[in-house]
PyMOL CGO cylinders between C-alpha atoms (Angstrom):
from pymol import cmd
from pymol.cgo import CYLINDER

trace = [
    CYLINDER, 39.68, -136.88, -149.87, 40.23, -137.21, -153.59, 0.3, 1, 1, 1, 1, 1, 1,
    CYLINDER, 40.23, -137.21, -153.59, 37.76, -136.78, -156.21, 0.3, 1, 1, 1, 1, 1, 1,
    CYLINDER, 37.76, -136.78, -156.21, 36.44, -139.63, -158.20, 0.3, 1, 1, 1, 1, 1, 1,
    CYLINDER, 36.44, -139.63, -158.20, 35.42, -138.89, -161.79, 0.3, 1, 1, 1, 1, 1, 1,
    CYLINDER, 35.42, -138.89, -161.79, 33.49, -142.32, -162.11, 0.3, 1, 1, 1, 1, 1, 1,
    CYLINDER, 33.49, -142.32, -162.11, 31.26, -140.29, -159.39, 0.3, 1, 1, 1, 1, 1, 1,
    CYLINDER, 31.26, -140.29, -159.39, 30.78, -137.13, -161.94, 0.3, 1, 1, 1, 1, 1, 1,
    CYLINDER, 30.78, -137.13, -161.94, 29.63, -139.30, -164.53, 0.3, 1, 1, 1, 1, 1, 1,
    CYLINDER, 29.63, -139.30, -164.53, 26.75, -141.30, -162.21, 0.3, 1, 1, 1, 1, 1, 1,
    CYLINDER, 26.75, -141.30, -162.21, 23.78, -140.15, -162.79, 0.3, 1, 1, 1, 1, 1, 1,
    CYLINDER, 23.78, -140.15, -162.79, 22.20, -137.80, -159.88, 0.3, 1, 1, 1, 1, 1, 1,
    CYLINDER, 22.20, -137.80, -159.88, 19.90, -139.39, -157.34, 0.3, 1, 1, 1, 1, 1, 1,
    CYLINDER, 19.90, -139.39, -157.34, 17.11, -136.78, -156.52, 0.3, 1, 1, 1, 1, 1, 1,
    CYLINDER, 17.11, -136.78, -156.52, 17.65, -135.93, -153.02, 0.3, 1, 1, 1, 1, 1, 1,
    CYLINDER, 17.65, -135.93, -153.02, 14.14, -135.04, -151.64, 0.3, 1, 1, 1, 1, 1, 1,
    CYLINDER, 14.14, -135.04, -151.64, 11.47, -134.06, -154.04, 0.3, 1, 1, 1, 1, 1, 1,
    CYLINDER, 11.47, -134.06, -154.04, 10.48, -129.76, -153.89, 0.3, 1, 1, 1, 1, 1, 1,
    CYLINDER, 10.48, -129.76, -153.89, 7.42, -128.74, -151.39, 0.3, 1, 1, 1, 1, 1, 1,
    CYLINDER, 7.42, -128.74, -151.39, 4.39, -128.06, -153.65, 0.3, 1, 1, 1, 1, 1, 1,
    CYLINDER, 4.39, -128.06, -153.65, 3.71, -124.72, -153.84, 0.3, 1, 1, 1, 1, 1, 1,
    CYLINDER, 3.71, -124.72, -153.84, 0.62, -124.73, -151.55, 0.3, 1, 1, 1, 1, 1, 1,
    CYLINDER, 0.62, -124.73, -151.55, 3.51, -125.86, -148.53, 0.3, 1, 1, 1, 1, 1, 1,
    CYLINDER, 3.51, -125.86, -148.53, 2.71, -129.65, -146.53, 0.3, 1, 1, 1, 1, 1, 1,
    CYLINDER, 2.71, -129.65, -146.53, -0.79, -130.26, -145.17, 0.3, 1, 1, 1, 1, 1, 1,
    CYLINDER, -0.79, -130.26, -145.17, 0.56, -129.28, -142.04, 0.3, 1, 1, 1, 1, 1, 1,
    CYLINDER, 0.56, -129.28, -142.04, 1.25, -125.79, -143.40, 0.3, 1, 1, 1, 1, 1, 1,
    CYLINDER, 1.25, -125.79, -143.40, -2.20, -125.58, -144.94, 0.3, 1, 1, 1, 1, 1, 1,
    CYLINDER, -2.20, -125.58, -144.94, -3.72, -126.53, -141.57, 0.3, 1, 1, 1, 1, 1, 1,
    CYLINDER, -3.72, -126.53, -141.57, -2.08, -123.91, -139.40, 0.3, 1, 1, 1, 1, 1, 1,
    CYLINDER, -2.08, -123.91, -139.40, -2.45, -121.17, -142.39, 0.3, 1, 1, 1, 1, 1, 1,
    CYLINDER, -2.45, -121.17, -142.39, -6.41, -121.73, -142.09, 0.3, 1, 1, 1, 1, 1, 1,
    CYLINDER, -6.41, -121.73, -142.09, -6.09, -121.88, -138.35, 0.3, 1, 1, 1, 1, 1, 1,
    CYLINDER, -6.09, -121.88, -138.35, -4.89, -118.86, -138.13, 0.3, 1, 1, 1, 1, 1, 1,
    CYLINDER, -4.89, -118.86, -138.13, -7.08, -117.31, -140.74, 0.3, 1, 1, 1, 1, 1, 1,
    CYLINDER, -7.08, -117.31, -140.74, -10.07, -118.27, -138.77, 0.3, 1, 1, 1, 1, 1, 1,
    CYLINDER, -10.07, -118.27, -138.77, -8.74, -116.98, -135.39, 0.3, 1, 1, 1, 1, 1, 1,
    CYLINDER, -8.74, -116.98, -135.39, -7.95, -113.57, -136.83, 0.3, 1, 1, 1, 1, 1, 1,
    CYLINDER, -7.95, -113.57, -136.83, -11.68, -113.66, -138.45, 0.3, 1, 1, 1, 1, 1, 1,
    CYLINDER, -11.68, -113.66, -138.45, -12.85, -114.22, -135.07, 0.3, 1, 1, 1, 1, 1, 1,
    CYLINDER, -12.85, -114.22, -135.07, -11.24, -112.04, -133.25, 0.3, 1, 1, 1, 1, 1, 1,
    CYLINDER, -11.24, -112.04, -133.25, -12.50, -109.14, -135.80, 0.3, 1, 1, 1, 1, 1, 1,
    CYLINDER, -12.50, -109.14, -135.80, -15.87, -110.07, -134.88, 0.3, 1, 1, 1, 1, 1, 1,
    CYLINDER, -15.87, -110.07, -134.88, -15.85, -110.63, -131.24, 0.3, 1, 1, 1, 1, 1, 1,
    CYLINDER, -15.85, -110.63, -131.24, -13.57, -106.64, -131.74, 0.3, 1, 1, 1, 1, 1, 1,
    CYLINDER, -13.57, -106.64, -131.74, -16.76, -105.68, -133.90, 0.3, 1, 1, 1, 1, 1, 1,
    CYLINDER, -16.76, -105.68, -133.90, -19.07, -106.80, -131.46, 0.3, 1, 1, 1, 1, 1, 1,
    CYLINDER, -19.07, -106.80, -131.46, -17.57, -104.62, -128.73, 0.3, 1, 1, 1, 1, 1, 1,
    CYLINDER, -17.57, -104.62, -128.73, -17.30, -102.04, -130.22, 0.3, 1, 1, 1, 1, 1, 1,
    CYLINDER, -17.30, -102.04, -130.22, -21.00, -102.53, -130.96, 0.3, 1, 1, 1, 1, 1, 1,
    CYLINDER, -21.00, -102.53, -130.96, -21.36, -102.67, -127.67, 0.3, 1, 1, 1, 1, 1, 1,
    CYLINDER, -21.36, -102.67, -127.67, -19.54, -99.84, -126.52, 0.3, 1, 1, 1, 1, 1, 1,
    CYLINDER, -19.54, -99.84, -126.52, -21.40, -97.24, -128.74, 0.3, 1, 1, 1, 1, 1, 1,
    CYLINDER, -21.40, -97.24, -128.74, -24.84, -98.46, -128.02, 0.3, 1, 1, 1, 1, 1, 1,
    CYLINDER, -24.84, -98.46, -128.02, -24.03, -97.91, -124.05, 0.3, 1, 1, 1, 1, 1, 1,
    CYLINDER, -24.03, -97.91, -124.05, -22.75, -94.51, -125.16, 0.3, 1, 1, 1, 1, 1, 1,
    CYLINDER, -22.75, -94.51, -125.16, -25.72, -93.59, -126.96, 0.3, 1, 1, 1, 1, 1, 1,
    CYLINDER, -25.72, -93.59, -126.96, -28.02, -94.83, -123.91, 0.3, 1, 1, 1, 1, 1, 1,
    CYLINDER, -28.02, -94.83, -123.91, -26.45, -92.88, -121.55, 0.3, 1, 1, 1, 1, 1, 1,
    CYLINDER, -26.45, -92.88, -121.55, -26.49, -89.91, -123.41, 0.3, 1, 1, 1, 1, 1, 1,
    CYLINDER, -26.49, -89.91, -123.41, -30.21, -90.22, -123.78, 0.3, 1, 1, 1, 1, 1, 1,
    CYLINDER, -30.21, -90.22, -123.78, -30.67, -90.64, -120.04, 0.3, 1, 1, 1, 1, 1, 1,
    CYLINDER, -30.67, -90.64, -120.04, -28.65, -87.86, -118.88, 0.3, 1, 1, 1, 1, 1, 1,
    CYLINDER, -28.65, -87.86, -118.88, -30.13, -84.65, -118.16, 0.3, 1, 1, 1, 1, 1, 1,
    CYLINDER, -30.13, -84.65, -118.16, -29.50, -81.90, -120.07, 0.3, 1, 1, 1, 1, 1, 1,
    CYLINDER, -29.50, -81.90, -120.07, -27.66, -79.12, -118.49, 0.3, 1, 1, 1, 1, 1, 1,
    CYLINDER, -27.66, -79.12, -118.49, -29.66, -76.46, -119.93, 0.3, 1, 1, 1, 1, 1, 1,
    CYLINDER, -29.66, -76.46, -119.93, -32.87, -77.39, -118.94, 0.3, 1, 1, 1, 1, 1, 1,
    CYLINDER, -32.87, -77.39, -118.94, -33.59, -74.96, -115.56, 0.3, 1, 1, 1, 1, 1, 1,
    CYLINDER, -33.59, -74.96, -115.56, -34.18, -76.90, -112.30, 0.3, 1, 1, 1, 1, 1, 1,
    CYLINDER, -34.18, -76.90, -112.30, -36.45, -74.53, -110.92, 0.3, 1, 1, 1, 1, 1, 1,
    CYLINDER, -36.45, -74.53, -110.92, -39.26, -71.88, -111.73, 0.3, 1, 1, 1, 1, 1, 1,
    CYLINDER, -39.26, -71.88, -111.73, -37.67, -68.61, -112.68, 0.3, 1, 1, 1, 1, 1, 1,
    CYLINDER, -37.67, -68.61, -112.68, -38.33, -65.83, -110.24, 0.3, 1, 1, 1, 1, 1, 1,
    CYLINDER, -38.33, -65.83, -110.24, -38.20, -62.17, -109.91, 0.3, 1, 1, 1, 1, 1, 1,
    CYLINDER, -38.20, -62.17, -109.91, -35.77, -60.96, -108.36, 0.3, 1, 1, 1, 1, 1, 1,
    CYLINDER, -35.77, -60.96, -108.36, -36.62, -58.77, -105.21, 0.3, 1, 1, 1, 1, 1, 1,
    CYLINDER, -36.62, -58.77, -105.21, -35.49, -54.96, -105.37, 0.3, 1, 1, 1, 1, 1, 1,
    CYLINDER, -35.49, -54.96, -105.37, -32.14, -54.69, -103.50, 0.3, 1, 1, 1, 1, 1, 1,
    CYLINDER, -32.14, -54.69, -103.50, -33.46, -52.49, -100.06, 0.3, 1, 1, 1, 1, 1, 1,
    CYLINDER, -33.46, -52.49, -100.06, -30.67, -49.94, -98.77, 0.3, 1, 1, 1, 1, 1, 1,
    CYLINDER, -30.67, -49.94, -98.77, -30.64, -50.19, -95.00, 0.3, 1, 1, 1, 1, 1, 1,
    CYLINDER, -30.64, -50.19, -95.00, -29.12, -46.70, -94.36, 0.3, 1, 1, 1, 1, 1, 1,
    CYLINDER, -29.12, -46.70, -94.36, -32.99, -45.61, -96.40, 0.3, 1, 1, 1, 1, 1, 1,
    CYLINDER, -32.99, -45.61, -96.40, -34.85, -48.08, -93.99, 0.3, 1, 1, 1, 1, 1, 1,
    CYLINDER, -34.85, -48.08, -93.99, -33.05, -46.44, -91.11, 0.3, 1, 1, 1, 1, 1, 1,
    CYLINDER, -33.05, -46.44, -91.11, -34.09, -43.21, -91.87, 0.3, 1, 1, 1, 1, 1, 1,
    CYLINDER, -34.09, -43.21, -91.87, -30.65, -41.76, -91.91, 0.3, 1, 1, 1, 1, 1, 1,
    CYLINDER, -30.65, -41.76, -91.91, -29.98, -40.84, -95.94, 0.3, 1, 1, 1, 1, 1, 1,
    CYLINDER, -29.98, -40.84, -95.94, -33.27, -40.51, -98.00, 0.3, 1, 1, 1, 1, 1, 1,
    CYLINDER, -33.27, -40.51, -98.00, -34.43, -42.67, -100.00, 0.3, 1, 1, 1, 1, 1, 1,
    CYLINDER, -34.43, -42.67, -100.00, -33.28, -42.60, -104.02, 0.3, 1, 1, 1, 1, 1, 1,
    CYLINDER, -33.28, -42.60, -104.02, -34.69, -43.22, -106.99, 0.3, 1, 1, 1, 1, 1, 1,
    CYLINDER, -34.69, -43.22, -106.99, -34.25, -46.79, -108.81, 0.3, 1, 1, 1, 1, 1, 1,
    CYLINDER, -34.25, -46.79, -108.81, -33.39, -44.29, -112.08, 0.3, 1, 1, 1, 1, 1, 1,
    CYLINDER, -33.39, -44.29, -112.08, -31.78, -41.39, -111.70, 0.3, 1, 1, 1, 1, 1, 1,
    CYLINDER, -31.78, -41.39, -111.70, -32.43, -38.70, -114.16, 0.3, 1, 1, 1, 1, 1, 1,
    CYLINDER, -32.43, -38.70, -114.16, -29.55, -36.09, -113.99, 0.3, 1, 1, 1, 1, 1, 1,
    CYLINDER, -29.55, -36.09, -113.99, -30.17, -32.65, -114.22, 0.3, 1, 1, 1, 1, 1, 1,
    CYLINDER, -30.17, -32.65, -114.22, -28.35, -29.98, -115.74, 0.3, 1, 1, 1, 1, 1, 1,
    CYLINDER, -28.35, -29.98, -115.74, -26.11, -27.62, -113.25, 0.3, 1, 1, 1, 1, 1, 1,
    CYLINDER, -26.11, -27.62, -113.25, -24.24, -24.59, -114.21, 0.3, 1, 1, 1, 1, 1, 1,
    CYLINDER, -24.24, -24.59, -114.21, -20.98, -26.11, -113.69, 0.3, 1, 1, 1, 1, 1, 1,
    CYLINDER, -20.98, -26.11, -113.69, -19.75, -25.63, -117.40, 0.3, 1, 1, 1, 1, 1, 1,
    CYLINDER, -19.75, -25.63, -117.40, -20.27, -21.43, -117.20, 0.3, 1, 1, 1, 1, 1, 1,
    CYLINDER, -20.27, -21.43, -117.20, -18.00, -22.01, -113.82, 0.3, 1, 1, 1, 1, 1, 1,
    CYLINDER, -18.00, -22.01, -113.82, -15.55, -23.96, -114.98, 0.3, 1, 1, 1, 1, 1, 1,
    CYLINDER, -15.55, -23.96, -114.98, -14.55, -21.64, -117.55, 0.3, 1, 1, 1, 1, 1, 1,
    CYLINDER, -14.55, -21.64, -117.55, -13.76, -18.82, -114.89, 0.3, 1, 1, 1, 1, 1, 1,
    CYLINDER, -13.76, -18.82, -114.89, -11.69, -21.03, -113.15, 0.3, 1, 1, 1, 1, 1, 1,
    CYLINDER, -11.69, -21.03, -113.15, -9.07, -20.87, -116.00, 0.3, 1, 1, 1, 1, 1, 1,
    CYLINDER, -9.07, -20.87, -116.00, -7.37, -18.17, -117.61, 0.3, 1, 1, 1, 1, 1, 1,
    CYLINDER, -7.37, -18.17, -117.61, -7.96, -16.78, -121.06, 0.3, 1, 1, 1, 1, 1, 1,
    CYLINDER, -7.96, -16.78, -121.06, -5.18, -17.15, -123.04, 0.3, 1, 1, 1, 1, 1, 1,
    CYLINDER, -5.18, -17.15, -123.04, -2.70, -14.26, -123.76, 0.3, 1, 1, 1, 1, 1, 1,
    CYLINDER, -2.70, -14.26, -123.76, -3.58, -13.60, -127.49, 0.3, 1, 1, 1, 1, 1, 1,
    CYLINDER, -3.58, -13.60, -127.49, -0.79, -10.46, -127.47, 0.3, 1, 1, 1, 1, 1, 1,
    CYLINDER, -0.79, -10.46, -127.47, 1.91, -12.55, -126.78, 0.3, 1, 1, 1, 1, 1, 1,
    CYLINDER, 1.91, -12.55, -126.78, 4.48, -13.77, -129.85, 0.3, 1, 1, 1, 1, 1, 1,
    CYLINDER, 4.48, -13.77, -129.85, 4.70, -16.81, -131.15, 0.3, 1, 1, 1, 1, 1, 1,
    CYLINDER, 4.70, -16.81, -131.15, 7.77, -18.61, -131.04, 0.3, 1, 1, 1, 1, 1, 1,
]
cmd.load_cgo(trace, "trace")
């Protein structure tokens, strides 16, 4: 194919003319269509949410708090020894008071004094 120079000097024919900058209607359309479905969506989201929390808070103000006792308290009864009921060791006081023994002069005889004459090494 050879190349005409009477077709260089012609003046150019505008093809098509540029899309505006806003785009076609048709663009604009489906832009704003899907603006307004998002917005939607956010709300109807928002709204659950809503929802959710309020049913949250509800429950938690019907549920019973674990702290709160069921029941009365009550003394609790003295454990009994049987072997006391029985008869067969004698009964013991609930406190003990110890008493001092003579164990401590004792123990010292048990052990023998330490050989003072004896070197040290």
């Amino acid at each position: 194919m050879a190349l005409d120079p009477r077709d260089l000097l012609r003046p150019l024919k505008p093809q098509s003319e540029p899309a505006p900058l806003g785009g076609t209607r048709a663009e604009r359309i489906q832009r704003l269509q899907i603006g307004l479905v998002g917005i939607g969506a956010m709300v109807l989201l928002l709204g659950l949410a809503d929802i959710v929390t309020e049913r949250a808070q509800q429950t938690q103000a019907d549920a019973v708090p674990e702290a709160a006792p069921t029941t009365e308290p009550t003394e609790t009864p003295k454990p009994r020894d049987p072997l006391a009921d029985a008869g067969v060791v004698p009964e013991l006081a609930a406190d003990p008071t110890p008493t001092p023994t003579s164990s401590t002069s004792q123990a010292t005889q048990d052990v023998p004094l330490p050989n003072t004459d004896a070197p040290l090494e």
